[in-house]
C-alpha positions as YAML, in Angstrom:
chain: A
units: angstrom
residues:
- id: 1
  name: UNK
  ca: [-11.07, 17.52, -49.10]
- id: 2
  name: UNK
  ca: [-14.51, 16.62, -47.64]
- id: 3
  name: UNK
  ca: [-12.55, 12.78, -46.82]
- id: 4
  name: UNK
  ca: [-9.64, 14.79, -45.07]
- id: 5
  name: UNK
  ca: [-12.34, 17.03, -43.14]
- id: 6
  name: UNK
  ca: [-14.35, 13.96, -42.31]
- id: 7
  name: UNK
  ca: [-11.96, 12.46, -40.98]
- id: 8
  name: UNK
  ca: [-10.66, 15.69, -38.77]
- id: 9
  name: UNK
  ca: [-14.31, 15.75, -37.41]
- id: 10
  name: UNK
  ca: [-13.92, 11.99, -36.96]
- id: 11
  name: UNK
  ca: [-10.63, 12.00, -34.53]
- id: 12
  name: UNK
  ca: [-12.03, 15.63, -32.54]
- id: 13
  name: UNK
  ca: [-15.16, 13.41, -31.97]
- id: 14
  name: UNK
  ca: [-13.19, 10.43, -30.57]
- id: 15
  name: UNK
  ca: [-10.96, 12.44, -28.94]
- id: 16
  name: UNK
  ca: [-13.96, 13.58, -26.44]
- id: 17
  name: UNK
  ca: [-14.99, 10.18, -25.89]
- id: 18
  name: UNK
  ca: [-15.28, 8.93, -22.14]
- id: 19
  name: UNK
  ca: [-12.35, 6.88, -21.28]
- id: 20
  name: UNK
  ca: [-13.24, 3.50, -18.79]
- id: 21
  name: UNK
  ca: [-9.80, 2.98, -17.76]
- id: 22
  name: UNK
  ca: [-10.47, -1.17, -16.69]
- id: 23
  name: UNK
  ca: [-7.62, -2.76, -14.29]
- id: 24
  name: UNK
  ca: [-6.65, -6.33, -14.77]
- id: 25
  name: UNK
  ca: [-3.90, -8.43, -13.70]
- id: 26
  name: UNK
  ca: [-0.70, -8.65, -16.25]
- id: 27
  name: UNK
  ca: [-1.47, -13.01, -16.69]
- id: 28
  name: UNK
  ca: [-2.29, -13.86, -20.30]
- id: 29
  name: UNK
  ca: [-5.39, -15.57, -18.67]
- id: 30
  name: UNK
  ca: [-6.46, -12.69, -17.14]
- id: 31
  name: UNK
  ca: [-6.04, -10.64, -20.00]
- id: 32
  name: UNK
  ca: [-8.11, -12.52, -22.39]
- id: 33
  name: UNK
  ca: [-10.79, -12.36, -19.35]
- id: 34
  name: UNK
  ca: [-10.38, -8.48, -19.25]
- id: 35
  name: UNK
  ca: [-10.71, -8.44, -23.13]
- id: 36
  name: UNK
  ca: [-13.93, -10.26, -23.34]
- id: 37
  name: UNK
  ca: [-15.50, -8.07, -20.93]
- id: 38
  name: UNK
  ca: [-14.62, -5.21, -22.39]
- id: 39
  name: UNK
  ca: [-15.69, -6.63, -25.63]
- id: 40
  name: UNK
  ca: [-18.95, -6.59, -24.10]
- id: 41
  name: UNK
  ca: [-18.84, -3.59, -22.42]
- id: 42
  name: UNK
  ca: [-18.00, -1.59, -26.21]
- id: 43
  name: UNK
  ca: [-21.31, -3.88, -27.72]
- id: 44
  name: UNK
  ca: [-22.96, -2.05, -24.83]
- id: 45
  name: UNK
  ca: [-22.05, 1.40, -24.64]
- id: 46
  name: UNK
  ca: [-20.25, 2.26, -28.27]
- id: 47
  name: UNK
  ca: [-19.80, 6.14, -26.91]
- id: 48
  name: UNK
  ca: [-17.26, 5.11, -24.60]
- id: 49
  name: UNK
  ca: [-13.43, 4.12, -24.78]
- id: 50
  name: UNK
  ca: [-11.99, 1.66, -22.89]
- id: 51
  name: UNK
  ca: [-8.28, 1.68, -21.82]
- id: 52
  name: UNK
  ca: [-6.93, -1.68, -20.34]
- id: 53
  name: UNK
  ca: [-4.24, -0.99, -17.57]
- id: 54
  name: UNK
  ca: [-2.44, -4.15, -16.70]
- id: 55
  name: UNK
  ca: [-0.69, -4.77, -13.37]
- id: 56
  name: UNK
  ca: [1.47, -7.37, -12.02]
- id: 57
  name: UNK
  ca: [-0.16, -8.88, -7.96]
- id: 58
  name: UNK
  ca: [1.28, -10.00, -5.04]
- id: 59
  name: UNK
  ca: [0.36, -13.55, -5.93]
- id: 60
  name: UNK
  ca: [2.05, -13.24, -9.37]
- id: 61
  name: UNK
  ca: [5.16, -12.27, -7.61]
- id: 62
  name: UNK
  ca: [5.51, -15.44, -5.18]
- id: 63
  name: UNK
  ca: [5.75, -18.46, -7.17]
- id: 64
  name: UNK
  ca: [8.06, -20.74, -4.97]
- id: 65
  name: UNK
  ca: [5.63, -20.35, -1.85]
- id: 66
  name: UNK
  ca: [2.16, -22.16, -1.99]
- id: 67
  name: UNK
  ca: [-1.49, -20.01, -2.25]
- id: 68
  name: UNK
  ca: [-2.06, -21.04, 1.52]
- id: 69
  name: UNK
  ca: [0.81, -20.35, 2.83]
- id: 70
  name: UNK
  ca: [1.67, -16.47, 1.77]
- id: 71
  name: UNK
  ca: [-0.22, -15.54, 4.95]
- id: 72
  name: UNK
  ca: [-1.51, -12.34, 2.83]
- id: 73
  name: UNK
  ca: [-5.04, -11.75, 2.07]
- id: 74
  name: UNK
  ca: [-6.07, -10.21, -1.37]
- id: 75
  name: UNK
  ca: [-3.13, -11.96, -3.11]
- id: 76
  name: UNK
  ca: [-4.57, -10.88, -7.00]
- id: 77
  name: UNK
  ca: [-6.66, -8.02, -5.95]
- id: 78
  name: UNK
  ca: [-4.40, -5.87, -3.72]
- id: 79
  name: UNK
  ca: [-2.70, -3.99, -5.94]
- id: 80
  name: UNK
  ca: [-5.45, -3.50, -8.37]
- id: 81
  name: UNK
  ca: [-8.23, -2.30, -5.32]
- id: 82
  name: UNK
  ca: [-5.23, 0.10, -4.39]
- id: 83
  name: UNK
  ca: [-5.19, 1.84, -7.55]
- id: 84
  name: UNK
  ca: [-8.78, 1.93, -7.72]
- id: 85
  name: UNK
  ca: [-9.06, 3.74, -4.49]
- id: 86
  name: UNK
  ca: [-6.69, 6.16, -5.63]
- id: 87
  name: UNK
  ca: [-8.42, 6.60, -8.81]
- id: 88
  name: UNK
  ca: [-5.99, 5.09, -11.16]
- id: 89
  name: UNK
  ca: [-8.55, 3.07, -12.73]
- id: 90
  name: UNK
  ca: [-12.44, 2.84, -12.87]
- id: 91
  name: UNK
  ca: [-13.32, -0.50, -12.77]
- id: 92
  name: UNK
  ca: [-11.09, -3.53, -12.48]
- id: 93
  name: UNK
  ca: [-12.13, -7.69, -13.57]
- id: 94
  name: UNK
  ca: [-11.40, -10.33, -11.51]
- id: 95
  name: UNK
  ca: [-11.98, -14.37, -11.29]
- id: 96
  name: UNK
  ca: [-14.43, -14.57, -8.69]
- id: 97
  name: UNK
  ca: [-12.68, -17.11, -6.92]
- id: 98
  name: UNK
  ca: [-9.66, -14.24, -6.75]
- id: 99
  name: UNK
  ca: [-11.99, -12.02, -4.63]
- id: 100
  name: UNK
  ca: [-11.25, -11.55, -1.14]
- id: 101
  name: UNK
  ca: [-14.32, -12.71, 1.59]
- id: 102
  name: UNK
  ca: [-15.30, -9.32, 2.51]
- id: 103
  name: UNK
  ca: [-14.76, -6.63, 0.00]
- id: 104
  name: UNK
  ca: [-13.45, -3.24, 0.90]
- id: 105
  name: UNK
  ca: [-15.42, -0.56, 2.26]
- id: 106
  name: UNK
  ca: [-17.22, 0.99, -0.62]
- id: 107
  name: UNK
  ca: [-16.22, -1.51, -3.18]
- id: 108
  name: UNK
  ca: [-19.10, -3.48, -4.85]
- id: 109
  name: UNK
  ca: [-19.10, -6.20, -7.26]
- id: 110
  name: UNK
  ca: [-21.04, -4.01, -10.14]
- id: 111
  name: UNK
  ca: [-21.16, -7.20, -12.55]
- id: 112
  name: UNK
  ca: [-21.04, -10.93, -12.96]
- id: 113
  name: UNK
  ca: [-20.31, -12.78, -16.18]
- id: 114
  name: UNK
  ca: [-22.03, -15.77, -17.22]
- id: 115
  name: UNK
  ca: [-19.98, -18.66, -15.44]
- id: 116
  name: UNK
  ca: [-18.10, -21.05, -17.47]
- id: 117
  name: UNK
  ca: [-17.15, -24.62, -16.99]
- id: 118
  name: UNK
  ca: [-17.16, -24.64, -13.19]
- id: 119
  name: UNK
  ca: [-15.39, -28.24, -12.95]
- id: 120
  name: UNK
  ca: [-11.89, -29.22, -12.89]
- id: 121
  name: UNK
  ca: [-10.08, -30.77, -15.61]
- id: 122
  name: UNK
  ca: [-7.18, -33.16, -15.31]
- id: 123
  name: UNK
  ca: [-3.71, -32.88, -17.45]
- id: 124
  name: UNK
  ca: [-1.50, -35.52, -17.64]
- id: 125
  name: UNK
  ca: [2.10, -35.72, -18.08]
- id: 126
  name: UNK
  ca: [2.66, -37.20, -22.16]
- id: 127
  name: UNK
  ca: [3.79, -40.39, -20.36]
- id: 128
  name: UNK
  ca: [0.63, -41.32, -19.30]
- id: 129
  name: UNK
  ca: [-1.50, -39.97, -22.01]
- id: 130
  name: UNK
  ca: [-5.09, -41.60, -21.87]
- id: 131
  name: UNK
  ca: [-4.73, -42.56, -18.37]
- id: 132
  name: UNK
  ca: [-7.09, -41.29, -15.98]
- id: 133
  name: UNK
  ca: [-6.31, -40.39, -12.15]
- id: 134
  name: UNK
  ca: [-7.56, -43.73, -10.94]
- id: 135
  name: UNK
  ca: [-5.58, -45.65, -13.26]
- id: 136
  name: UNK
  ca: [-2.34, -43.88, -12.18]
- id: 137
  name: UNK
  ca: [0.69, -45.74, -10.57]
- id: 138
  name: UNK
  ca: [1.07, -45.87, -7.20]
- id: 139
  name: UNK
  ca: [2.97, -42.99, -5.33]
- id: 140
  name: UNK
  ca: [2.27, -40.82, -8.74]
- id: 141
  name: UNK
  ca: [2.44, -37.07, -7.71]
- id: 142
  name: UNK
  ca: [-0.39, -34.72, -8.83]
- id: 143
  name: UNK
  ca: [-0.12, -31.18, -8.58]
- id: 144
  name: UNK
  ca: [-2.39, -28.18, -7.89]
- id: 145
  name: UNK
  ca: [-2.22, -24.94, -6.23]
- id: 146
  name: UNK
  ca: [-5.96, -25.63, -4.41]
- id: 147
  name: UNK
  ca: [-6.44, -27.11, -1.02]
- id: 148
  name: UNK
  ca: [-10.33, -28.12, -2.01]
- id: 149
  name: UNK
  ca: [-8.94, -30.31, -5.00]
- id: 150
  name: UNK
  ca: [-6.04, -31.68, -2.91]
- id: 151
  name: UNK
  ca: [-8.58, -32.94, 0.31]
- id: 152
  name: UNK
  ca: [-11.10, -34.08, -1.93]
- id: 153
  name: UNK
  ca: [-9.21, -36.04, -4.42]
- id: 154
  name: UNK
  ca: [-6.59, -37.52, -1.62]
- id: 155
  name: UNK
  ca: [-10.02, -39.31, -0.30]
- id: 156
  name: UNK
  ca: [-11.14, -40.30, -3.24]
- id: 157
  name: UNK
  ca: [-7.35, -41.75, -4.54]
- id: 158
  name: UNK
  ca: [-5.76, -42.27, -1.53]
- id: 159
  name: UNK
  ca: [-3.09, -43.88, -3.87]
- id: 160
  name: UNK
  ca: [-1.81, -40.58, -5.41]
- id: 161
  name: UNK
  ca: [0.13, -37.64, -3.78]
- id: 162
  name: UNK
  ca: [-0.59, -33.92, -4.42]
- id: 163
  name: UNK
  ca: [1.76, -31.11, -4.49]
- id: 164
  name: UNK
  ca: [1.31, -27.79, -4.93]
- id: 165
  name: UNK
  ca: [2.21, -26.38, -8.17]
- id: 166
  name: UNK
  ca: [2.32, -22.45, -8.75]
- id: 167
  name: UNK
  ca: [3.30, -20.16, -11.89]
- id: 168
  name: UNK
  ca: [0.64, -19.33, -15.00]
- id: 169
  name: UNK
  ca: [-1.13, -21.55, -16.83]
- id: 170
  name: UNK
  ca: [1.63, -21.29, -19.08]
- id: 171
  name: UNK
  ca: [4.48, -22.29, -16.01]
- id: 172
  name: UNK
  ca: [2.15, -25.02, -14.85]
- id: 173
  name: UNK
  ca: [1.69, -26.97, -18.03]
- id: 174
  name: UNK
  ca: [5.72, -26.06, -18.96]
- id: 175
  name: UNK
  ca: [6.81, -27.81, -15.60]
- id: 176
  name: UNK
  ca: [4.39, -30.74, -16.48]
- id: 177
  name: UNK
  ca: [5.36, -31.26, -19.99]
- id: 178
  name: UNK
  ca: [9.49, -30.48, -19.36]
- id: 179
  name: UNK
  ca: [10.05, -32.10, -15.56]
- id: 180
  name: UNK
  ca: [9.49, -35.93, -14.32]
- id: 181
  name: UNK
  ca: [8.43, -34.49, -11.33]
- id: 182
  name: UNK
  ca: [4.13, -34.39, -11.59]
- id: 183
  name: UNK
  ca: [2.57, -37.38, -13.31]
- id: 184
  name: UNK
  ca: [-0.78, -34.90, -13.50]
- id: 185
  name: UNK
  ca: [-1.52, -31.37, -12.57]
- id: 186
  name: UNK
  ca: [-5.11, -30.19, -11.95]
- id: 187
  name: UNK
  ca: [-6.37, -26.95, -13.76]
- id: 188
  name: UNK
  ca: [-9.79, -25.06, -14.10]
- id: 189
  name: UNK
  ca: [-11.32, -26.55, -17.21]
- id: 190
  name: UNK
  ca: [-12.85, -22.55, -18.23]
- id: 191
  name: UNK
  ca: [-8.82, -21.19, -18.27]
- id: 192
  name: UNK
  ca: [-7.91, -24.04, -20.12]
- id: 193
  name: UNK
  ca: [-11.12, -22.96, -22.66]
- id: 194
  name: UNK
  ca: [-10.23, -19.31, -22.60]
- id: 195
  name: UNK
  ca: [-6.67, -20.19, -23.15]
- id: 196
  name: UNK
  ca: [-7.77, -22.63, -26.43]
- id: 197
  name: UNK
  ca: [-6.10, -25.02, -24.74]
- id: 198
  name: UNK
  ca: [-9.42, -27.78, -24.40]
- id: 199
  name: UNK
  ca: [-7.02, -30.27, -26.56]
- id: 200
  name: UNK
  ca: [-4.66, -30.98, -23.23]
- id: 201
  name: UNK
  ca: [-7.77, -31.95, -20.95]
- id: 202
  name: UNK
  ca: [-7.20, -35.78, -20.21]
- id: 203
  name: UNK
  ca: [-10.09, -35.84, -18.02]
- id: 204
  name: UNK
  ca: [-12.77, -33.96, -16.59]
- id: 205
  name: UNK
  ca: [-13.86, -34.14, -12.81]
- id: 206
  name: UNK
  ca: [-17.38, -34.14, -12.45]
- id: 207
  name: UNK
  ca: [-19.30, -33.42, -8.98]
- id: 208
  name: UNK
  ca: [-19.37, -37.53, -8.04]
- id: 209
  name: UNK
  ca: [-15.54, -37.10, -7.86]
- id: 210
  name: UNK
  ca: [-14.62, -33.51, -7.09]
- id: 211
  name: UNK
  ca: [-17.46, -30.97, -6.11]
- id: 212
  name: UNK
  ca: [-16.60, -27.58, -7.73]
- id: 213
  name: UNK
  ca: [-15.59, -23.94, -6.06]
- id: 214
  name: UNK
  ca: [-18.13, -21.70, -4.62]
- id: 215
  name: UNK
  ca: [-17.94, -18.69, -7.03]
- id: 216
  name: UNK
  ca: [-15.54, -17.49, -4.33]
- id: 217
  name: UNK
  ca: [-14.73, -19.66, -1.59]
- id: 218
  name: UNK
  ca: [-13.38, -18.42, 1.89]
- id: 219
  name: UNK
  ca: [-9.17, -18.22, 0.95]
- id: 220
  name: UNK
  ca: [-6.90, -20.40, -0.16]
- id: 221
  name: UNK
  ca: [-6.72, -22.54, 3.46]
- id: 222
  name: UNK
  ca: [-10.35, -23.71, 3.28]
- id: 223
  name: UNK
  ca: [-11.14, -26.50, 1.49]
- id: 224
  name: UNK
  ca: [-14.90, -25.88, 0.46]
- id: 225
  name: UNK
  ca: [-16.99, -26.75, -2.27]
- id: 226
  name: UNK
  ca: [-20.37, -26.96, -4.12]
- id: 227
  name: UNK
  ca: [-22.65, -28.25, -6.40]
- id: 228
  name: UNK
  ca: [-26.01, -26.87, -8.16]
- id: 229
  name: UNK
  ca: [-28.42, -28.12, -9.84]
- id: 230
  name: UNK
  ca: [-32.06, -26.48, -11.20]
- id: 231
  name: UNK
  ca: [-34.11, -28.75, -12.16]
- id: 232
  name: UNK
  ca: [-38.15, -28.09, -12.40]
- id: 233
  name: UNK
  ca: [-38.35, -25.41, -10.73]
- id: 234
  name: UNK
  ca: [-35.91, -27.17, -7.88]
- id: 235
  name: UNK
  ca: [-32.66, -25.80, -7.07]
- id: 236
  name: UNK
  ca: [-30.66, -28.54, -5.80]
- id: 237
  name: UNK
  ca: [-27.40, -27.36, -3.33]
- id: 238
  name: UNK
  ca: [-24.82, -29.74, -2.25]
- id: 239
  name: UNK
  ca: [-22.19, -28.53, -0.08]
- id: 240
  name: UNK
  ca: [-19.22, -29.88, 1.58]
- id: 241
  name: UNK
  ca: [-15.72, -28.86, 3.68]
- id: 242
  name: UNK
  ca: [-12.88, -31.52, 3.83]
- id: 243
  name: UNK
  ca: [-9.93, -31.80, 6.51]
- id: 244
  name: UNK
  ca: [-6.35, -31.40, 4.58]
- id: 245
  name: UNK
  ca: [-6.22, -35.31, 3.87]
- id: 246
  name: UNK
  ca: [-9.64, -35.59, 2.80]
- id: 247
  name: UNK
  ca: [-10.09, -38.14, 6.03]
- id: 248
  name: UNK
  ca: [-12.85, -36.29, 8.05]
- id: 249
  name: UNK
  ca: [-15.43, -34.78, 6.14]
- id: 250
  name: UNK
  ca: [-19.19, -33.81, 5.91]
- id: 251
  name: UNK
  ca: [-21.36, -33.02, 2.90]
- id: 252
  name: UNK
  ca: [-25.01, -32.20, 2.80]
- id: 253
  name: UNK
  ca: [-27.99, -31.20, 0.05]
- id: 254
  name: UNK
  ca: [-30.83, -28.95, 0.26]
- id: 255
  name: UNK
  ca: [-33.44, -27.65, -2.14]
- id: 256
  name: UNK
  ca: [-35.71, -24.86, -2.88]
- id: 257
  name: UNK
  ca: [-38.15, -23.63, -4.84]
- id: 258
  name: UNK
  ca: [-37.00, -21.40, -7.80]
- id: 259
  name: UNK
  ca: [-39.31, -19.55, -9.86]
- id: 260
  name: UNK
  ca: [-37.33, -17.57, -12.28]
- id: 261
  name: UNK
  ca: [-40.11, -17.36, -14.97]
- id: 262
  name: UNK
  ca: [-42.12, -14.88, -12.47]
- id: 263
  name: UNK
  ca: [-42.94, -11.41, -12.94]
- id: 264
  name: UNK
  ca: [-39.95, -9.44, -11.64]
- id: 265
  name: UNK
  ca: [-41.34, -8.03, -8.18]
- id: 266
  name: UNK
  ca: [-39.36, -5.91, -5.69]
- id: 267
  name: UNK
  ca: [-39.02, -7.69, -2.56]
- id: 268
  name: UNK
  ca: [-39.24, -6.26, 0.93]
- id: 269
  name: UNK
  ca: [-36.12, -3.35, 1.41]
- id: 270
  name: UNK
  ca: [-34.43, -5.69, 3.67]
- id: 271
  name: UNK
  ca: [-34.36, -8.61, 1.08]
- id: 272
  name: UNK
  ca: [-32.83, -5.74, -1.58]
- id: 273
  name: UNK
  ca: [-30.47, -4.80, 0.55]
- id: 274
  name: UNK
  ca: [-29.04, -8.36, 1.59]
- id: 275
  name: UNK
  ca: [-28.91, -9.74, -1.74]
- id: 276
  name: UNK
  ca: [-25.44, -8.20, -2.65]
- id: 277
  name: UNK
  ca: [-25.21, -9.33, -5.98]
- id: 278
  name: UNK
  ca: [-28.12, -8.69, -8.27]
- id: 279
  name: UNK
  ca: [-28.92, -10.68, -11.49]
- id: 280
  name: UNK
  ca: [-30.90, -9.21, -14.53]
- id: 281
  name: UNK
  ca: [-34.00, -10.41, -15.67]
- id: 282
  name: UNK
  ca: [-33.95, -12.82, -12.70]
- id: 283
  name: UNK
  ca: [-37.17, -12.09, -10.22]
- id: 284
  name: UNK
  ca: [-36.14, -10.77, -6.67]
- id: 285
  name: UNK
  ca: [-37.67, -13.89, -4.88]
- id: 286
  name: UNK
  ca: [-35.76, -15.98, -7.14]
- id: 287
  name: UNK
  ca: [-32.68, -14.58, -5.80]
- id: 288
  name: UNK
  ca: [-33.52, -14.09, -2.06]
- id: 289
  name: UNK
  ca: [-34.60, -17.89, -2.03]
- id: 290
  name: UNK
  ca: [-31.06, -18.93, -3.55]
- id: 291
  name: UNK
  ca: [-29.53, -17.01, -1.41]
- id: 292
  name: UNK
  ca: [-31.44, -17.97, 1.92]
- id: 293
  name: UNK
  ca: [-30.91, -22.03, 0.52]
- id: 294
  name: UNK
  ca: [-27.02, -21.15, 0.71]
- id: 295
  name: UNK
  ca: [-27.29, -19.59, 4.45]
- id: 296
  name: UNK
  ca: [-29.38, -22.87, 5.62]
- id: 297
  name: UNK
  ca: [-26.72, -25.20, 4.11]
- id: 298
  name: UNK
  ca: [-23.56, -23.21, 5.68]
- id: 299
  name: UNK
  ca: [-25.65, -22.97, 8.99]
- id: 300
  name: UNK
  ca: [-26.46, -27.17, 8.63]
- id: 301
  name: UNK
  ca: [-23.50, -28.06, 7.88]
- id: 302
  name: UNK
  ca: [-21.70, -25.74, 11.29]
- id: 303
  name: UNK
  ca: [-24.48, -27.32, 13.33]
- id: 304
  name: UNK
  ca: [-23.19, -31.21, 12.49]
- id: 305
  name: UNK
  ca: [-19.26, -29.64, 13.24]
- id: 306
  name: UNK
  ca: [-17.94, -28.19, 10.08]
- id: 307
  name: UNK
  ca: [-16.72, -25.13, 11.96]
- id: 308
  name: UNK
  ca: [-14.30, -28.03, 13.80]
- id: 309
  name: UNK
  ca: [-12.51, -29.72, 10.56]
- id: 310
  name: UNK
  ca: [-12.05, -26.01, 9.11]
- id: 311
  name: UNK
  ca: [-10.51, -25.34, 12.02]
- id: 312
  name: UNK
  ca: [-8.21, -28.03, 12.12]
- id: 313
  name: UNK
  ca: [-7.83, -27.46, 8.55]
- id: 314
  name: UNK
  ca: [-6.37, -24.27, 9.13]
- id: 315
  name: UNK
  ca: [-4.48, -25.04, 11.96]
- id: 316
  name: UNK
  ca: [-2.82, -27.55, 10.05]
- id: 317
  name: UNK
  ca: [-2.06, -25.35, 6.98]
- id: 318
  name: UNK
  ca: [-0.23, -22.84, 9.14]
- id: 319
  name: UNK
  ca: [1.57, -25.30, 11.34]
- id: 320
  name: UNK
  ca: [3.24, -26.88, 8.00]
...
């Protein structure tokens, strides 16, 4: 009897619990994104619930047409900022890199994760296992969906040809494996990791070959890219935007001092209120100087003519 009542008092008590209702695109990827968060979120507030509401995006829909070409902007968010302003859901996880440029009015990124592998990892068709993109044959055709891989890697092997590839990680690596079509296809290594997948990566692209994407990086038509390093108290920012063929480019690095082991201090009101994104347990300064090195590369590099190959860039990619 006192089991049975226990457990009476049990479901009434869950029954009031506070339901999160979190948003998330239907992908299996994205899923096991939206599940670690909100594995994290329960570890951190064990009163709530959390209800996962899946949704398919107007990226997910168009597979035959490449990223850069839909013409749409907020191709994986849409849909999900939608039902958050109507109140269909409370919060919703993204990839960064998914994000639009400018956010909605009164949307704010509440959160960021712990980044994972930020470089890209190679797959090759089981052909030419243990080959590496320089050693392919000539002509060979590598695909990805990303216009920053594609410009930087068609400079770097001018011998190879790269395609754009859509679909899931699933479709991607299905078209690979079944089709003669792609010798290679180019992937994020962290969806490979969160997929379990690690065993397919033939080859890992490092900064020397293919500088990695800005947490979010401007749309799919702009080929721009980064790379960070801290290092004694140095933060170390390379930076770099690429015409479509890789043939005109311009990359740059500048440093700053970053003192993350300081006592957290508030910071003037205007340096709280620029710094969009705030980071725990890392000291306002800290944050306002990383931020501030990122505006002096963007403004260096426009001052030697970036603004003129994005341009082009993007002329280019809606002309074709």
């Amino acid at each position: 009897m006192s089991a049975s009542g226990d457990a009476a008092a049990g479901n009434q008590n869950s029954s009031k619990m506070k339901v999160i209702r979190v948003g998330t695109r239907k992908s299996q990827l994205a899923r096991i994104q939206t599940d670690s968060v909100v594995a994290m979120l329960k570890d951190l507030y064990p009163g709530l619930q959390f209800e996962i509401i899946a949704m398919s995006t107007t990226g997910d829909k168009i597979l035959d047409t490449a990223l850069s070409k839909i013409g749409e902007k907020s191709l994986f968010t849409k849909e999900l900022e939608y039902a958050l302003e109507k109140n269909e859901v409370d919060l919703v996880v993204h990839s960064l890199k998914d994000l639009p440029t400018i956010l909605p009015p009164a949307f704010t990124i509440g959160a960021v994760c712990k980044r994972e592998s930020p470089y890209d990892a190679v797959i090759f068709h089981p052909k030419y296992a243990g080959q590496t993109l320089g050693t392919l044959p000539e002509k060979s055709v590598v695909g990805t969906s990303s216009l920053r891989r594609a410009a930087q890697l068609q400079r770097k092997f001018p011998h190879l040809e790269f395609k754009s590839i859509r679909g899931n990680l699933n479709t991607r690596l299905r078209k690979l494996d079944e089709q003669q079509e792609f010798s290679a296809i180019i992937l994020a290594a962290a969806g490979l990791q969160r997929m379990g997948w690690q065993n397919r990566v033939g080859q890992l692209l490092y900064p020397e070959e293919c500088l990695y994407a800005v947490g979010q990086e401007g749309g799919c038509s702009v080929p721009v890219a980064v790379h960070t390093v801290l290092k004694d108290e140095q933060l170390y920012l390379t930076g770099g935007v690429w015409s479509l063929d890789g043939s005109d480019s311009l990359k740059e690095t500048m440093q700053t001092t970053i003192n993350i082991l300081a006592q957290h201090e508030d910071g003037p009101e205007d340096d709280m209120q620029r710094v969009s994104i705030t980071a725990r347990n890392i000291p306002q300064g800290a944050q306002t100087a990383a931020e501030n090195l990122g505006i002096s590369l963007a403004n260096l590099l426009l001052n030697k003519g970036a603004k003129k190959i994005l341009d082009v860039a993007r002329q280019l990619n809606d002309a074709h």
